[in-house]
C-alpha positions in Angstrom: 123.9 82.8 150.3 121.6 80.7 152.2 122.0 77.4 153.1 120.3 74.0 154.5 120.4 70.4 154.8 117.3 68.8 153.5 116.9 65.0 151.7 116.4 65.2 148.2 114.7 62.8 145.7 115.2 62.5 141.8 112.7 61.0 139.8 113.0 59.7 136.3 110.6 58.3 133.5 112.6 55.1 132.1 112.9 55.3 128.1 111.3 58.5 128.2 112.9 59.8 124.5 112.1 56.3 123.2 108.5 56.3 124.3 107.9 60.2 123.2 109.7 59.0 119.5 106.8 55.7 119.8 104.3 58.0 120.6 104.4 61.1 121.5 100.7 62.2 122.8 100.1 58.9 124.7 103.6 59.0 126.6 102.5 62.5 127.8 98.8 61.8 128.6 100.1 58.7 130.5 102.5 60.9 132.0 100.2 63.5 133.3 97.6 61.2 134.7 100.5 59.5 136.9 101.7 62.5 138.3 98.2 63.5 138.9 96.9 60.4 140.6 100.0 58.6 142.0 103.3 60.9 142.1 102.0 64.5 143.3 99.4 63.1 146.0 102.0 60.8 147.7 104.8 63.4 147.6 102.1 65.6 149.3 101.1 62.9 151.6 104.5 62.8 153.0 105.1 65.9 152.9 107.5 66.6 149.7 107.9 69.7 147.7 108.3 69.6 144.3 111.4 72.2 143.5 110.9 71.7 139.6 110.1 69.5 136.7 112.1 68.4 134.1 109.9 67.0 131.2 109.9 63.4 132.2 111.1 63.6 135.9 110.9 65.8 139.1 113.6 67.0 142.0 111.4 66.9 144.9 112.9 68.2 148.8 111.5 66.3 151.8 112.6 67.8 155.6 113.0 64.3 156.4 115.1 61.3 154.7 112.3 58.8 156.2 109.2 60.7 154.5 111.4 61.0 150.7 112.1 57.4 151.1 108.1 56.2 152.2 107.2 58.6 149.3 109.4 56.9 147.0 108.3 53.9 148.2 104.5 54.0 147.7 105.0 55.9 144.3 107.2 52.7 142.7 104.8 50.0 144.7 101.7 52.5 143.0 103.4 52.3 139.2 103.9 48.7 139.9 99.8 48.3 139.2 100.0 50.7 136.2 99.5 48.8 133.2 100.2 50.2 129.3 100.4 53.2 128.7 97.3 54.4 126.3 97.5 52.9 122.9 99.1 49.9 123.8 102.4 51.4 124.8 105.1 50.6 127.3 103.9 51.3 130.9 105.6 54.1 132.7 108.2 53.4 135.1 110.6 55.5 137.2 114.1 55.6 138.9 114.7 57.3 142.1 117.8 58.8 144.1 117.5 59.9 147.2 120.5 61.6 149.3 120.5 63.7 152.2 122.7 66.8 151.5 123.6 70.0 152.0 122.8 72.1 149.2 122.3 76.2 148.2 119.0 78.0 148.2 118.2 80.8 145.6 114.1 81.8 145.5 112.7 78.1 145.3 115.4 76.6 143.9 117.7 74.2 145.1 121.3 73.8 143.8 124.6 71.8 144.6 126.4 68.5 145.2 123.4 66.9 147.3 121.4 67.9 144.3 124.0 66.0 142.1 124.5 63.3 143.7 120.9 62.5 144.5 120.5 62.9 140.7 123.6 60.8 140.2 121.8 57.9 142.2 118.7 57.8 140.2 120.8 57.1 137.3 122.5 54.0 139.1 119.2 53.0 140.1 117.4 49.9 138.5 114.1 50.7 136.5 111.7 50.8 139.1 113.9 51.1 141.7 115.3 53.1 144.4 119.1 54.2 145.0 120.0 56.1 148.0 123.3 57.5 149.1 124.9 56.6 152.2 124.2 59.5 154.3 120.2 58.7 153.5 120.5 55.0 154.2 122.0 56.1 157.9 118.8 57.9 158.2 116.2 55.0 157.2 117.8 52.0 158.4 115.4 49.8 160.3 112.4 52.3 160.2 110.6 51.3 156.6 109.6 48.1 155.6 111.8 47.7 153.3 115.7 45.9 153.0 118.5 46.7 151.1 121.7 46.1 149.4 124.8 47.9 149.1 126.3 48.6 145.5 129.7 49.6 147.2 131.2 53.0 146.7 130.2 54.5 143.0 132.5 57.1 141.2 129.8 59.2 139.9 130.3 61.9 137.2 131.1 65.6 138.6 131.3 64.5 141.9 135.2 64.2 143.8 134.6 61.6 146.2 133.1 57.8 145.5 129.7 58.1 147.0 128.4 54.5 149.3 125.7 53.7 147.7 122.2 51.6 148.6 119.6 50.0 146.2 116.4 49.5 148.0 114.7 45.9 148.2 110.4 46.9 148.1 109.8 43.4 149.0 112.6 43.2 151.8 111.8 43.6 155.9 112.9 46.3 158.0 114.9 43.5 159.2 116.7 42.0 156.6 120.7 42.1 156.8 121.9 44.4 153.9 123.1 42.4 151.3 126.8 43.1 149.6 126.2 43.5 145.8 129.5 44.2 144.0 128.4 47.1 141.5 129.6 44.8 138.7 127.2 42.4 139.8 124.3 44.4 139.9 120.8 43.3 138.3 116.6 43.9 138.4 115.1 44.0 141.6 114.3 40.5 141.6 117.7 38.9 141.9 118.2 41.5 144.8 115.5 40.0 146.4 116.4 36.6 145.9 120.0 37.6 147.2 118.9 38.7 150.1 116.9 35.5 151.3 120.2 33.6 150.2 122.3 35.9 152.6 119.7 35.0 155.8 119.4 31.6 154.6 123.2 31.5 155.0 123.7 32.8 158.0 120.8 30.7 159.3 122.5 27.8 158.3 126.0 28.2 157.7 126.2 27.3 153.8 128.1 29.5 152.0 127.0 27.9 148.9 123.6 29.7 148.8 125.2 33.5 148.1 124.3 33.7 144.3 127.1 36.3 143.7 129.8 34.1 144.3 131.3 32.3 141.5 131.1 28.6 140.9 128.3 25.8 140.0 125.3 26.7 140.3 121.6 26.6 138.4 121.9 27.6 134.4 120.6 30.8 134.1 117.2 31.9 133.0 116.6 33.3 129.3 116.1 36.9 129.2 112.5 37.9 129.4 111.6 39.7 125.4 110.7 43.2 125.3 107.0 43.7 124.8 106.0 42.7 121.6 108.3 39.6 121.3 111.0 41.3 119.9 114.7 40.5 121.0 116.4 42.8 122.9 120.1 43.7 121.7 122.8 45.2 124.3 125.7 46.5 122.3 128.9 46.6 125.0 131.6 49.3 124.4 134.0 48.0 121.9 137.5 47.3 123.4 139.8 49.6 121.9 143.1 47.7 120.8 145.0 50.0 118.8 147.4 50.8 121.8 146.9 54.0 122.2 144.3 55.1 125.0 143.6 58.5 123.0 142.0 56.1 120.2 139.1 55.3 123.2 136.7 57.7 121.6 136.6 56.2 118.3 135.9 52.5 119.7 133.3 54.1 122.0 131.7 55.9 118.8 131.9 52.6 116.8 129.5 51.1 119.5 126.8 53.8 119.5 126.7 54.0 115.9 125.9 50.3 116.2 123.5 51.1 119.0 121.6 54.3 116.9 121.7 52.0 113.8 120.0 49.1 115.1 117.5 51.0 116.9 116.6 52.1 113.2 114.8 48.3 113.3 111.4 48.4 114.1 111.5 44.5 114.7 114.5 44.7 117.8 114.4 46.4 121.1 118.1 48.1 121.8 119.1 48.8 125.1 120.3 52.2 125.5 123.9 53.7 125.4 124.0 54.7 129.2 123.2 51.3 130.4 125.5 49.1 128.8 128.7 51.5 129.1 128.4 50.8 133.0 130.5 47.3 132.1 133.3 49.8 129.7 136.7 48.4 130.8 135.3 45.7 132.4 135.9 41.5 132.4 132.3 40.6 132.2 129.9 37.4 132.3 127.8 37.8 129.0 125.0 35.4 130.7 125.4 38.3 134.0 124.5 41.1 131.7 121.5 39.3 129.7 120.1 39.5 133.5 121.1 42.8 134.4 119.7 44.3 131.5 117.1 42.3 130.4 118.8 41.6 126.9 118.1 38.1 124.8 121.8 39.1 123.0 125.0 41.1 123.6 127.5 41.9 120.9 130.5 42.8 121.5 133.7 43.6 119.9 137.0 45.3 119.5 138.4 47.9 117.5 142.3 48.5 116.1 142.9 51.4 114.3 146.4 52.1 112.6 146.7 55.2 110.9 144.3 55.0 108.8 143.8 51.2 108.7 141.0 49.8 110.8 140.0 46.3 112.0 137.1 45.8 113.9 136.0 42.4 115.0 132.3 41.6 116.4 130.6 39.1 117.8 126.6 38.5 118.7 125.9 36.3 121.8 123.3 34.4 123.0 122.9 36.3 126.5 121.1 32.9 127.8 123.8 30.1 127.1 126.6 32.5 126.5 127.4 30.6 122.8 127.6 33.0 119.5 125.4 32.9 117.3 127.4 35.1 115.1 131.0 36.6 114.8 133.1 38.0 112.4 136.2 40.5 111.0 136.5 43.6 109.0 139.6 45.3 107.7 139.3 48.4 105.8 140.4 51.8 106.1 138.8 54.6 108.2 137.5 56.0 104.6 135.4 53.4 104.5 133.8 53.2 108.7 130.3 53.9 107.4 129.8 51.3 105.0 131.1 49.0 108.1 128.9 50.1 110.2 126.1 49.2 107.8 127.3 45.6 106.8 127.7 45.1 111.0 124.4 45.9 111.7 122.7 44.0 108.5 124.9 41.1 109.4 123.0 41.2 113.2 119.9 41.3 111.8 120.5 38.6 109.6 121.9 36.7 112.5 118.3 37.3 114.3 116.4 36.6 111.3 114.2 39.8 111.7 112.9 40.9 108.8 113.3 44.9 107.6 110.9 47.0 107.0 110.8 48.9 103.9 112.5 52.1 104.4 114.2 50.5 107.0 117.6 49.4 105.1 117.9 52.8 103.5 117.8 54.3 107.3 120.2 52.0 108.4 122.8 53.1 105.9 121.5 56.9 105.6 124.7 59.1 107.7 124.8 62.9 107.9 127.9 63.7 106.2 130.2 61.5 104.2 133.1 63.4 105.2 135.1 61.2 107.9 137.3 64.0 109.2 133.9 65.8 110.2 132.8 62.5 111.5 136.3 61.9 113.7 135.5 65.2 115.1 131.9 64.3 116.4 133.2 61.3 118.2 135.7 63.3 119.7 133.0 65.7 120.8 130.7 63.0 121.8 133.8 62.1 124.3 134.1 65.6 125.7 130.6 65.4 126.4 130.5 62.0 127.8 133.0 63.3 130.4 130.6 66.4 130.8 134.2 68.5 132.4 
């Protein structure tokens, strides 16, 4: 069994399955003209080779952690400039992880925990953005023109030990202190950026005031920008489960991504995806924090209490930009009856956001695969098990 250490990059299309579903032949034409012109010729350029591709990303080996983070680099400044996608859809955008590991090699291949974890990274890392483990961030420190900020240690799936992790700033300096960003904290590049100006501000001058992660008064938070089109974006957090038993987790997390499937049946709302918002699971959070984080003009959230087979589940949509509802509400039926819940949640939203539905649209909404609820119990169970990927 041979082995090697070598720096790795990840590289992932943002929304791929929701732009092939919008369009299926534009997302891959766009796709194959930015590897062509902008991802393969700068891996090249600094020396990369690609191990594989996987659809709508790429694990790329670099012998050095400088040239797999100036690669990285130009290829996110590069997309930056690249505009819709043909046909008017959304442009394509990337995350990247980089780690420097030690990892197996069979043929061309690649395999092991510095695979993992630099694959782990790129799913921590903002769209557009750039995550790097700690081992990598020893390596680059000081030597690209770039700054960065610490996310703290991340307990990332199928991996023992917390890895230290680094989101890079493009429009930093080589010489920028490294900003502390508390994971829970964590938004788009841009309030990174404006972070880290706070920090050197502060040190320049001595006010504390300036660090925009500390709590207390400060400016009133900017609306979320819309998704393209003008549509309002929805985050659905994972529902709380209250029914006092921990083993009841899987149904509240099913509850909230039937909610998140079923309103991203409605052609007038952009939904932010399942692996985004269950970052905050389990956590106290500030609903204005997470408009900004991800980019949502509402957040619903809610609980769930199951009793045998009683349910209650209460809900609530949020203005992400003022933090006020706009909506709330609660529902007690039995589990029998969790579809046609469902279906009165998620008309009630779209009420809430006077958005019209399409026709076809309501049937969709309320259309489920089986009526059978003991069949259904048993898919969030499975969902569960597969969230946890053991």
């Amino acid at each position: 069994m041979d082995r090697k250490l070598t720096a790795i990059m990840a590289l992932d299309v943002v929304g791929y399955s929701r732009m092939m579903g919008a369009d299926e032949a534009g997302t891959l034409e766009a796709l194959k003209t930015v590897r062509r012109d902008i991802v393969d010729p700068l891996i090249a350029e600094h020396r990369g080779r690609i191990v594989k591709l996987m659809g709508d990303g790429a694990l790329v080996e670099f012998a050095s952690v400088v040239d797999a983070m100036a690669s990285a680099v130009d290829i996110q400044k590069a997309m930056e400039a690249v505009d819709a996608a043909p046909g008017g859809g959304d442009p394509i955008r990337f995350r990247v992880g980089i780690n420097l590991g030690d990892v197996i090699v069979e043929g061309d291949d690649i395999y092991g925990d510095g695979v993992n974890i630099a694959a782990r990274l790129e799913g921590l890392a903002e769209p557009g953005d750039i995550c790097l483990s700690r081992t990598a961030f020893d390596q680059v420190e000081g030597k690209l023109d770039v700054g960065f900020a610490y996310l703290g240690e991340q307990q990332v799936k199928n991996i023992d030990k917390p890895v230290r992790a680094y989101s890079v700033l493009l429009c930093g300096k080589a010489e920028d202190a490294v900003v502390a960003v508390p994971p829970a904290k964590r938004g788009s590049r841009k309030p990174l950026v404006i972070g880290a100006v706070a920090v050197v501000a502060a040190v320049a001058v001595g006010v504390a005031a300036l660090q925009p992660w500390r709590t207390g008064p400060g400016p009133e938070p900017q609306s979320a920008a819309p998704a393209p089109g003008g549509k309002p974006t929805v985050a659905v957090l994972p529902f709380d489960n209250l029914s006092g038993d921990p083993e009841q987790d899987y149904f509240a997390d099913g509850m909230s991504e039937d909610l998140i499937t079923d309103l991203s049946k409605v052609s007038g709302l952009a939904v932010i995806s399942r692996n985004s918002t269950f970052r905050y699971k389990g956590k106290s959070v500030d609903i204005r924090q997470v408009g900004r984080e991800l980019g949502a003009n509402f957040v619903l959230e809610g609980s769930v209490r199951r009793a045998q087979e009683r349910l209650r589940i209460n809900a609530q949509l949020i203005d992400a930009s003022t933090g006020s509802h706009l909506w709330a509400d609660r529902y007690d039926n039995t589990v029998a009856d969790v579809f046609s819940l469902q279906d009165q949640v998620t008309r009630e939203i779209v009420a809430a956001l006077e958005v019209a539905l399409l026709p076809g649209e309501a049937e969709s909404i309320a259309k489920v695969d089986t009526a059978n609820t003991e069949a259904h119990d048993y898919l969030l169970r499975g969902r569960q098990e597969h969230a946890r990927f053991t």
